[in-house]
C-alpha positions as CSV (number, residue, x, y, z in Angstrom):
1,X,-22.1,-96.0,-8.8
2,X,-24.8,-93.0,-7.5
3,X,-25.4,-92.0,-4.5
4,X,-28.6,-92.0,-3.2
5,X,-30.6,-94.2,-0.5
6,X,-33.3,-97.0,-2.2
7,X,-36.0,-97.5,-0.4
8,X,-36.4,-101.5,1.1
9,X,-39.3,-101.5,-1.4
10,X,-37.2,-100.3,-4.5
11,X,-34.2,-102.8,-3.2
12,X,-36.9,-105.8,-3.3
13,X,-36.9,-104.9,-7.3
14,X,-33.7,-103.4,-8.3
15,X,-31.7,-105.9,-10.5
16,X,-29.0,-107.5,-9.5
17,X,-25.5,-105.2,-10.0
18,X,-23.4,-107.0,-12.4
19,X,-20.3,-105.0,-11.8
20,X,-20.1,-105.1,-7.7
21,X,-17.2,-107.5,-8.2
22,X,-15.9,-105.6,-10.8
23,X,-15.8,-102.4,-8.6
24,X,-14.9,-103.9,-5.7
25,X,-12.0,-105.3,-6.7
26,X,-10.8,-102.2,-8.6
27,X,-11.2,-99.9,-5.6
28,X,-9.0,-102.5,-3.6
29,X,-5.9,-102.3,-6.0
30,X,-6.3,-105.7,-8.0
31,X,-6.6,-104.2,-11.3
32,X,-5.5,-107.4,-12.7
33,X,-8.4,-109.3,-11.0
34,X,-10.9,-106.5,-12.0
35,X,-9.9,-106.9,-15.8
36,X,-10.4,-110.8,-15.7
37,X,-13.8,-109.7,-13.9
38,X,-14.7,-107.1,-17.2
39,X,-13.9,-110.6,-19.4
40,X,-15.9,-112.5,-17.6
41,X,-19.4,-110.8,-17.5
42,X,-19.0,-109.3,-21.2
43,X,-21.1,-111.3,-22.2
44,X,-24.0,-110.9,-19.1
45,X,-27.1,-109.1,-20.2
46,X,-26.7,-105.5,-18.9
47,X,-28.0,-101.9,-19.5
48,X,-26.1,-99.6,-21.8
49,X,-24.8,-97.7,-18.7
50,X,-23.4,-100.4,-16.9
51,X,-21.8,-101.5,-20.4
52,X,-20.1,-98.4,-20.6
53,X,-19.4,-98.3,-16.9
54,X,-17.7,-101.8,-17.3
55,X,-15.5,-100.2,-20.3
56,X,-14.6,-97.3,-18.3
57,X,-13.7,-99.9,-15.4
58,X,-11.3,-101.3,-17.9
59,X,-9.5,-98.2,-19.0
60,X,-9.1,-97.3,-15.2
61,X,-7.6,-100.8,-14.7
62,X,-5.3,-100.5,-17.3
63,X,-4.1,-96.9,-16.6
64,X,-3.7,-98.2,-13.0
65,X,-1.1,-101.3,-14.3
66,X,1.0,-98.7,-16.6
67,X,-1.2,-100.0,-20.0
68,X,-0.8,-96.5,-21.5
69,X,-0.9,-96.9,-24.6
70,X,-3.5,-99.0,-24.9
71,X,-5.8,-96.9,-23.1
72,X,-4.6,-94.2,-25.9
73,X,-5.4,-96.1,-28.6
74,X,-8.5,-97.5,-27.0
75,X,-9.8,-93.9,-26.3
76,X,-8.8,-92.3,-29.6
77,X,-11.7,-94.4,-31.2
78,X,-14.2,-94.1,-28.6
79,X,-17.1,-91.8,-29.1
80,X,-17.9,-92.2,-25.2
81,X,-16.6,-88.4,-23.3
82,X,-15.4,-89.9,-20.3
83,X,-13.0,-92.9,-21.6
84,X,-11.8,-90.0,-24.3
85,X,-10.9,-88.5,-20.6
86,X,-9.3,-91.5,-19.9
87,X,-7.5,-91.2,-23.0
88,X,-6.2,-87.9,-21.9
89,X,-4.9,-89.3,-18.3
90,X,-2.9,-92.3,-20.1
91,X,-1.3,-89.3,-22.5
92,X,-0.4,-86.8,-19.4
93,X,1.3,-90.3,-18.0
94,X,3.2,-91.0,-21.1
95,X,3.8,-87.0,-21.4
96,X,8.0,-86.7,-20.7
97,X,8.0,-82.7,-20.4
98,X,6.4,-80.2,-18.4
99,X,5.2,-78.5,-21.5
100,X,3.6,-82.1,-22.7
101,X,1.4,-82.0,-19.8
102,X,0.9,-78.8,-19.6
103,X,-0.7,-79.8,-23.1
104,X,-3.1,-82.2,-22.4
105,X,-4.7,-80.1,-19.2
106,X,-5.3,-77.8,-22.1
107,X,-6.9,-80.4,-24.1
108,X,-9.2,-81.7,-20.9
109,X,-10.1,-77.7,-20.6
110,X,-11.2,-77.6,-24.5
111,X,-13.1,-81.3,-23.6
112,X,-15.0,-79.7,-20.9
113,X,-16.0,-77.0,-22.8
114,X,-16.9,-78.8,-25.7
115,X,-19.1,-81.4,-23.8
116,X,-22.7,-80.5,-23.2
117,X,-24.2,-80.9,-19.9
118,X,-26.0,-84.4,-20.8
119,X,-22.5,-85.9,-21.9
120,X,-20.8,-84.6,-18.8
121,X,-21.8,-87.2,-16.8
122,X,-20.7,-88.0,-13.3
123,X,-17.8,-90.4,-14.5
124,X,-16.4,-87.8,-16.6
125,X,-16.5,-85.3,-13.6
126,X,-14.5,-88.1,-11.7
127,X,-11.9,-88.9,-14.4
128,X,-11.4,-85.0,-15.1
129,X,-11.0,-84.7,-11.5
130,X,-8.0,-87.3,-11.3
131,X,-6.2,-85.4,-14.1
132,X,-6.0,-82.2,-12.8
133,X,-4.9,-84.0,-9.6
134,X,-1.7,-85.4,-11.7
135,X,-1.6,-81.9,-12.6
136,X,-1.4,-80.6,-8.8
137,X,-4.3,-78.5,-9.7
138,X,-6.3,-79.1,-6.4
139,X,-9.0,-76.5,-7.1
140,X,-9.8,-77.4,-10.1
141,X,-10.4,-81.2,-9.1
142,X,-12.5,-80.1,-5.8
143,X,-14.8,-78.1,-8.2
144,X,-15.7,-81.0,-9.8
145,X,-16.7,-83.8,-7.3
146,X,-17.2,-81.6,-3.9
147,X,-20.7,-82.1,-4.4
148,X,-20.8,-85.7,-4.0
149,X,-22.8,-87.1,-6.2
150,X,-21.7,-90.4,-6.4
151,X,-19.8,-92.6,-3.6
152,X,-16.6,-92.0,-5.7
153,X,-16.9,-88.4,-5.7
154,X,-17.1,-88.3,-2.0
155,X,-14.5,-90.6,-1.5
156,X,-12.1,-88.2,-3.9
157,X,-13.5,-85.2,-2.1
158,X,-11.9,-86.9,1.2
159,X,-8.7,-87.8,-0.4
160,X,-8.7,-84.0,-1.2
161,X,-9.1,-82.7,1.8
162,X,-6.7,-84.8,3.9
163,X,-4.1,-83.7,1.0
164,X,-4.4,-80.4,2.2
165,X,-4.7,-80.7,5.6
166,X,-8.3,-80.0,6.6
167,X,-9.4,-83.3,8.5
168,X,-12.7,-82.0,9.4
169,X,-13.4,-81.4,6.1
170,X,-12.4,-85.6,5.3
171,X,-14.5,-86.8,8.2
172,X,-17.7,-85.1,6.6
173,X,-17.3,-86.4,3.3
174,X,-16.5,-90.2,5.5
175,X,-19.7,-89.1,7.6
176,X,-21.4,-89.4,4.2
177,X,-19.9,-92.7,2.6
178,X,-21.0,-94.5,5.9
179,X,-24.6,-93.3,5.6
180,X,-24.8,-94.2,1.8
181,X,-23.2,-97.4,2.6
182,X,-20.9,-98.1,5.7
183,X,-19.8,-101.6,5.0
184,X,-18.8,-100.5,1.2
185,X,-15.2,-101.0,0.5
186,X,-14.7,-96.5,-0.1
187,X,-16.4,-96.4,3.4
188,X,-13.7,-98.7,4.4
189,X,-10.5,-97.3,2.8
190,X,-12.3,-93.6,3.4
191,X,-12.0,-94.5,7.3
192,X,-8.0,-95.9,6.9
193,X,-7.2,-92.7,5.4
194,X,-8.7,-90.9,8.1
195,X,-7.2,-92.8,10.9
196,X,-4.0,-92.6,9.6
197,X,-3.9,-88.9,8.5
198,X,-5.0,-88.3,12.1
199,X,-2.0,-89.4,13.6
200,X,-0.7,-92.0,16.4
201,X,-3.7,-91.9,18.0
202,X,-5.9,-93.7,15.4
203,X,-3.2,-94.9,13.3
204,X,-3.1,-98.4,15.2
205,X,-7.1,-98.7,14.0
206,X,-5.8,-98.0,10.2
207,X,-3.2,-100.9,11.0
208,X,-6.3,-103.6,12.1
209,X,-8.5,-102.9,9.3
210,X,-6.0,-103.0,6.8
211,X,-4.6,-105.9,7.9
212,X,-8.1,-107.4,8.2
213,X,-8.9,-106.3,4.5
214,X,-5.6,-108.0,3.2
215,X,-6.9,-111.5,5.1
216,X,-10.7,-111.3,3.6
217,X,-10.0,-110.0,-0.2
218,X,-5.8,-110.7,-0.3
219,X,-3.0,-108.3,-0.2
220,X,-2.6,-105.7,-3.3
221,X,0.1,-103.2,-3.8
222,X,-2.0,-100.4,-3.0
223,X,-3.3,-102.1,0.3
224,X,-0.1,-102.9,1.0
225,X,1.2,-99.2,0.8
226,X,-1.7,-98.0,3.2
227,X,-0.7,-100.6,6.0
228,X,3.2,-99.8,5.2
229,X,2.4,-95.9,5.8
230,X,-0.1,-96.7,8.7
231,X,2.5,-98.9,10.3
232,X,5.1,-96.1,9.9
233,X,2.3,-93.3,11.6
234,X,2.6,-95.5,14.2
235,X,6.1,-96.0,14.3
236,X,6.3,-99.5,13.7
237,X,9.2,-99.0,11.2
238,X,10.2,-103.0,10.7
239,X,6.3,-104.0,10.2
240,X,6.2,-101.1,7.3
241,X,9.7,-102.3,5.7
242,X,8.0,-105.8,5.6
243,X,5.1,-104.7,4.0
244,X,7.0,-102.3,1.5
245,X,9.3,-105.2,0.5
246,X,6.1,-107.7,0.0
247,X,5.1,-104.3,-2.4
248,X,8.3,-104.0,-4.3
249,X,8.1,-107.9,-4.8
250,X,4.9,-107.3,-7.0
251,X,6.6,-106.4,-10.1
252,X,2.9,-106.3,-12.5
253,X,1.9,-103.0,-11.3
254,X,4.4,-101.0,-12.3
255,X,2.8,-97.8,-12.0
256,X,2.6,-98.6,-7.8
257,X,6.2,-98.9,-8.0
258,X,7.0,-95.4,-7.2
259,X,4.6,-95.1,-4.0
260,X,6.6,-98.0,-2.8
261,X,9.8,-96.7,-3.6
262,X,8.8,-93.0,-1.9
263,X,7.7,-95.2,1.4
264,X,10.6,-96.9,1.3
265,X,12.9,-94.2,1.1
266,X,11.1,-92.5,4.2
267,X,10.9,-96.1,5.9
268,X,14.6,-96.4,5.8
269,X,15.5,-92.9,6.8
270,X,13.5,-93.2,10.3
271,X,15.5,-96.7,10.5
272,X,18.5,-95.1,10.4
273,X,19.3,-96.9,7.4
274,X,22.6,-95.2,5.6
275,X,23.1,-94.1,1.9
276,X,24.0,-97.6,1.3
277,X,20.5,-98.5,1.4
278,X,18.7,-95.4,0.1
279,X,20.6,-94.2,-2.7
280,X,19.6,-97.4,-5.3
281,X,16.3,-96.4,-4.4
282,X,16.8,-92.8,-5.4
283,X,18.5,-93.9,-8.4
284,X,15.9,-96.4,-9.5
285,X,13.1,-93.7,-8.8
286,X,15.0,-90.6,-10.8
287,X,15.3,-93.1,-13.9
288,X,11.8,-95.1,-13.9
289,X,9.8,-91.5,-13.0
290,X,11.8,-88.7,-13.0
291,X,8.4,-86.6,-13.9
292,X,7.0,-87.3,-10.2
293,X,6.2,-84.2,-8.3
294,X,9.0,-86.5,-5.3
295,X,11.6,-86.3,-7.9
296,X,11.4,-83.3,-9.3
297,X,11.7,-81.9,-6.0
298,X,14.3,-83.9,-4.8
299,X,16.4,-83.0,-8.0
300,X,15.5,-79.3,-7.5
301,X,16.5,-79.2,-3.6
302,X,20.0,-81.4,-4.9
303,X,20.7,-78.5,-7.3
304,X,20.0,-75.8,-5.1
305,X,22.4,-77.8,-2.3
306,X,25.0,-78.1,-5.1
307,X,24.8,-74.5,-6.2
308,X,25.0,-73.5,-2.2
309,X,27.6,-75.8,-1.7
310,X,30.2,-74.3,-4.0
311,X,30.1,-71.2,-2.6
312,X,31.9,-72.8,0.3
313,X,34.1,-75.0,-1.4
314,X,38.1,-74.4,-0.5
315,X,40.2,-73.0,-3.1
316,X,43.4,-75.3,-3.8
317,X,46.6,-73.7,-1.8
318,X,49.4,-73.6,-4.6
């Protein structure tokens, strides 16, 4: 999906975009709606990019709904760069050790370097870009989409920068996604994120468009963890527990799980909620993901509380 602005004369000609459903959908969390959108226009009449767009679409879909191995197996054959990237995210999911992934960033590094400048398209910059963000490498995924090429590389650029705290940075790259297209659904979720990284102030916006997008296209796990944390910004704690528990009943996306489980954690701490409630959420995240950046802290901040702790302990009177 490029960015750049058509003339009304070119838009009188351009052909009609097969995959703007397909996209759309995607980019609002219902990757199983996108996929029956992929099998439905299969068998349209469409230029080789958009065919390999629509594949890509797929794989995304699939990594999105915890289809793994699939996405391996689909990428292991494929002679296309970016879905062999693709291929690489689904293995750094399915990696159970530090070393494992430490592994396959290697492997993206050797792809990179083996890929020539025509095969490095923008999709592959994107996709690269998401991998070294599963790796925490920040940097490395800036480099690769801060120019904003395309509408998805500006709307990862913005995800970026709220990440690491520079706002003013965000609300340039959102500046741009409204001029390329402001009713787009990344100018959309671009301008949630915003409001609700900004604070109480906007957050209450965040909570009306979110709730407006739910209405018009229907409530997905990912939408539904945007409005949770936007309710909690604005300290509207039972609203975000509603909206976390309508999450957590969603049980075919379970990749989301752990965002909803993290929210729901912090949901029920600023309730007041006791250990009762918390720790079978603690427990259920540690076994289903104990590779997530939340875990492992938590486990490392238990240790070191442990370790502290028995420094303090009383010795048994005899």
């Amino acid at each position: 999906f490029f960015f750049f602005f058509p003339s009304n004369e070119n838009k009188k000609t351009m052909d009609p975009d097969e995959l703007y459903t397909l996209r759309a959908q995607y980019w609002l969390g219902h990757y199983n709606l996108s996929l029956d959108e992929a099998k439905a226009i299969a068998r349209r009449p469409m230029s080789p990019a958009l065919k390999n767009e629509r594949e890509e679409f797929v794989a995304r879909a699939q990594l999105a709904l915890g289809q793994w191995d699939k996405v391996l197996a689909d990428a292991s054959s494929s002679s296309n760069p970016s879905i062999q990237v693709l291929g690489l995210a689904a293995k750094y999911e399915l990696a159970s050790t530090k070393e494992a992934k430490e592994a396959v960033v290697e492997e993206l590094k050797t792809l990179q370097a083996n890929t020539n400048e025509a095969e490095s398209s923008t999709s592959f910059q994107l996709y690269a870009a998401h991998v070294f963000l599963m790796a925490g490498m920040m940097r490395e995924a800036l480099q690769l989409v801060h120019l904003g090429i395309t509408m998805e590389h500006i709307s990862l650029s913005l995800e970026i920068y709220l990440k690491i705290d520079r706002i003013d940075l965000a609300l340039e790259q959102l500046s741009l996604l409204k001029q390329a297209d402001e009713d787009s659904v990344l100018a959309q979720l671009g301008t949630v994120h915003v409001k609700t990284a900004t604070g109480r102030s906007t957050s209450a916006d965040a909570v009306h468009s979110l709730s407006a997008m739910s209405e018009q296209y229907g409530p997905s796990v990912m939408l539904l963890n945007c409005l949770a944390v936007a309710q909690m910004t604005s300290g509207n704690w039972e609203a975000a527990e509603t909206a976390l528990n309508e999450a957590l009943a969603d049980d075919s996306q379970s990749s989301s799980m752990v965002d909803t489980l993290i929210n729901l954690v912090v949901c029920y701490q600023n309730m007041g909620k006791g250990m009762a409630s918390i720790t079978p959420l603690l427990t259920q995240l540690k076994a289903s993901h104990p590779s997530h950046p939340f875990v492992e802290g938590l486990v490392r901040v238990e240790g070191a509380f442990e370790r502290e702790s028995i420094k303090y302990m009383l010795e048994p009177i005899a």
